[in-house]
C-alpha positions as CSV (number, residue, x, y, z in Angstrom):
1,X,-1.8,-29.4,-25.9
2,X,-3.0,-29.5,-29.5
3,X,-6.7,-30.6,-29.9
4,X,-7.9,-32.8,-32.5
5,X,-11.3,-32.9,-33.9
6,X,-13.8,-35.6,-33.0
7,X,-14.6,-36.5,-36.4
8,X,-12.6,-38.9,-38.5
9,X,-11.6,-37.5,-41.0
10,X,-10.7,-34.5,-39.6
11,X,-11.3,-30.5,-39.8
12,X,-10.1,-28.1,-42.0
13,X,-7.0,-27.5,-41.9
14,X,-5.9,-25.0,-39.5
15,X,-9.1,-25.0,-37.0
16,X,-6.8,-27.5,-35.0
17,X,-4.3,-24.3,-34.1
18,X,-6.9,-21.6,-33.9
19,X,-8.3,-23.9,-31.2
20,X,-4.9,-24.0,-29.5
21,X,-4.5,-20.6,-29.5
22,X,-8.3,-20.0,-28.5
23,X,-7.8,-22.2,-24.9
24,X,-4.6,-20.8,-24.4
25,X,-5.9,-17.0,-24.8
26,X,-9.0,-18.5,-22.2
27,X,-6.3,-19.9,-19.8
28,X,-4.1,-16.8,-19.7
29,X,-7.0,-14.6,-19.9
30,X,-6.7,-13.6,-15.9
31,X,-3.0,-12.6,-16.5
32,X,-3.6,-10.4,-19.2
33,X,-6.8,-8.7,-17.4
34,X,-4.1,-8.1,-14.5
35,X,-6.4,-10.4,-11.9
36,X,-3.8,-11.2,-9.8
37,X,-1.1,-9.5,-12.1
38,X,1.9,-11.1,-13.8
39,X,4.1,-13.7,-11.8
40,X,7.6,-12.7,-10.7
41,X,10.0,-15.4,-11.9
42,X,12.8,-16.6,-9.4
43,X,15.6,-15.2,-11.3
44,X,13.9,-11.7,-11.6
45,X,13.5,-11.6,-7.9
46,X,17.6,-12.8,-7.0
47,X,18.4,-9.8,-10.0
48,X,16.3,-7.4,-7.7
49,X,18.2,-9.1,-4.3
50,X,21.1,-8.2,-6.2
51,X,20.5,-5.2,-7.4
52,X,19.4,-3.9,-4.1
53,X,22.3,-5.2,-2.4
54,X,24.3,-2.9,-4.9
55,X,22.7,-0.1,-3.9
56,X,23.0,-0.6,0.5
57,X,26.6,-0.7,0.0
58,X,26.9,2.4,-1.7
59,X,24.9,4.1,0.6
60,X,26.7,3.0,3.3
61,X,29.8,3.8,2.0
62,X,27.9,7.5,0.8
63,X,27.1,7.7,4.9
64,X,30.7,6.8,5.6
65,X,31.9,9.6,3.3
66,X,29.7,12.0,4.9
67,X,30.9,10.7,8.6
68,X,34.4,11.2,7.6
69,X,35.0,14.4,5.7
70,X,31.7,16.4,6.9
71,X,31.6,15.7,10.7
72,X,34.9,17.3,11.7
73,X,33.2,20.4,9.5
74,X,29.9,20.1,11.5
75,X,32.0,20.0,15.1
76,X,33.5,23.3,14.3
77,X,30.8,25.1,13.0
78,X,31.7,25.6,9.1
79,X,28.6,23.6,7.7
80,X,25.0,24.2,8.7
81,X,24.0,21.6,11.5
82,X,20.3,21.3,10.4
83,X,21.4,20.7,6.9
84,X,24.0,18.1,7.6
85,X,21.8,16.5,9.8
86,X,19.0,16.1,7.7
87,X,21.0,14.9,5.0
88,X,22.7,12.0,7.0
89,X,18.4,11.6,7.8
90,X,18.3,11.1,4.1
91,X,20.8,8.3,3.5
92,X,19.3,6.4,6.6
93,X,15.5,6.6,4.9
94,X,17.8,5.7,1.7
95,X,19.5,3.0,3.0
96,X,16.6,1.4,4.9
97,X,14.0,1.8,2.7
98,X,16.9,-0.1,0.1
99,X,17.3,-2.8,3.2
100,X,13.1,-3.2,3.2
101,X,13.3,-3.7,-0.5
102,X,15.8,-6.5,-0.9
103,X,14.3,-8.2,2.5
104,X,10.8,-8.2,0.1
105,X,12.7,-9.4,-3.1
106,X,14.2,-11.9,-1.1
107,X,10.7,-13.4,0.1
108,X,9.8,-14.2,-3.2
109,X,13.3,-16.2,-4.1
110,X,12.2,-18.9,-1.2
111,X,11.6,-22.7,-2.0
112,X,8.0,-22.0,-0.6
113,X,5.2,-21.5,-3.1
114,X,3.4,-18.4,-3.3
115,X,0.0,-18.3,-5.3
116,X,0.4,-15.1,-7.8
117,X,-1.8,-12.7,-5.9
118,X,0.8,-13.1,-3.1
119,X,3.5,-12.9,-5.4
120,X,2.7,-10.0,-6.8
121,X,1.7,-8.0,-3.5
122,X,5.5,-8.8,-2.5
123,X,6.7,-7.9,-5.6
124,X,4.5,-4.0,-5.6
125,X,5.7,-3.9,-1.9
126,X,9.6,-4.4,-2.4
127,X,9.3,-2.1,-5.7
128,X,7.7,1.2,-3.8
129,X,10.5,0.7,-0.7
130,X,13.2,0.0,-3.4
131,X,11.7,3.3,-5.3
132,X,11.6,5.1,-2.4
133,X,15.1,4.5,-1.4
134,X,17.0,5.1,-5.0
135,X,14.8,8.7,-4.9
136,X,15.8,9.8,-1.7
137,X,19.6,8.6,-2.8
138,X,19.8,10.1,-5.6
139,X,18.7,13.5,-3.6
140,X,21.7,13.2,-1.3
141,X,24.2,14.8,-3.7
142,X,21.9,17.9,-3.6
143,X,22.0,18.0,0.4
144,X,25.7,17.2,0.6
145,X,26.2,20.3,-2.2
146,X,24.1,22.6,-0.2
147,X,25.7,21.0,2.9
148,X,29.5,22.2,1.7
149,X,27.7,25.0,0.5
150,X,28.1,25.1,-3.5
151,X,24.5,26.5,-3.8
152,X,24.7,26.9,-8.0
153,X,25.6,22.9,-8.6
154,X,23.2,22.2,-5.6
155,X,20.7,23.6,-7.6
156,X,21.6,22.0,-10.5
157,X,21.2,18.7,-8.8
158,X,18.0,19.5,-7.5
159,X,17.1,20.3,-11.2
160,X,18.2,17.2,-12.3
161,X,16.4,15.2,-9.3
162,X,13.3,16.7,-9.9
163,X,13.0,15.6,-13.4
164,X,13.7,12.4,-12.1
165,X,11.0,12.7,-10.0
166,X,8.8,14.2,-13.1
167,X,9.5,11.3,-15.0
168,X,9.1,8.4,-12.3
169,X,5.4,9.7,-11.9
170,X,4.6,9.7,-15.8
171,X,6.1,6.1,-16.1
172,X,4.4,5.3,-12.7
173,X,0.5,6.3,-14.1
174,X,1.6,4.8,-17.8
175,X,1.9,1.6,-16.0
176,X,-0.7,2.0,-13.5
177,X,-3.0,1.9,-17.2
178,X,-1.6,-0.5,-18.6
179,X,-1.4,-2.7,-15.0
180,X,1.9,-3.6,-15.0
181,X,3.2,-4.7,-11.8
């Protein structure tokens, strides 16, 4: 929409854009303020579907893994039952929290309209279960280490997960200031 000036001969040249640009700043003014947040476009939500689906089937086929090679180990006694049991605990909070996640993603990829405060709410709600779950899955190697009992590369992973961890919660309050998402 390009605005033209009321008087004949016209305005100087230039003032016609600057107006432009003024009433567009005006009209987008709420989504740069963060009022109700930036809208999630379809195609970013069916990536995250996607994405997420990724992820439940290799957890399931982690859980399967640990099923098959570890529970003959835990029958007779030559892994520790709390740990083993905690960590197939793990991969269930993992893979459901991952299941919440796409089922939240997948809301927003319906034909119905959702006004952007909706949107969004969805969108914060299937990023913390979806966060949730790829932290807890990416702490599973570290139980299934300790599990089998290599306690040096267990710790190792743990080193590495907590730094993860470290650096989800810097990038978590960086946006949280700059109210992104």
């Amino acid at each position: 929409m390009l605005f033209r000036s009321p008087r004949p001969d016209g305005c100087k040249p230039g003032l016609e854009v600057k107006a432009f640009i003024t009433v567009s700043m005006i009209e987008h003014a709420s989504w740069w303020s963060g009022e109700g947040g930036p809208t999630v476009g379809n195609e970013t939500a069916n990536l995250d579907v996607s994405r997420v689906v990724t992820l439940v089937g290799t957890s399931i086929a982690i859980f399967t893994f640990l099923l098959f090679f570890l529970y003959p180990r835990f029958l007779s006694d030559e892994i520790d039952p709390v740990l083993f049991q905690v960590t197939l605990i793990v991969i269930g909070v993992a893979i459901f929290s991952l299941v919440y996640a796409g089922l939240f993603f997948y809301t927003l990829t319906l034909p119905y309209s959702l006004n952007p405060v909706e949107s969004g709410a969805i969108q914060r709600k299937g990023d913390l279960f979806w966060l949730v779950g790829y932290s807890v899955l990416l702490l599973e190697p570290t139980l299934i280490l300790l599990t089998v009992g290599l306690l040096v590369v267990a710790l190792v992973w743990l080193a590495l997960w907590l730094s993860y961890i470290y650096l989800t919660l810097h990038e978590y309050r960086k946006a949280l200031r700059q109210n992104v998402r």
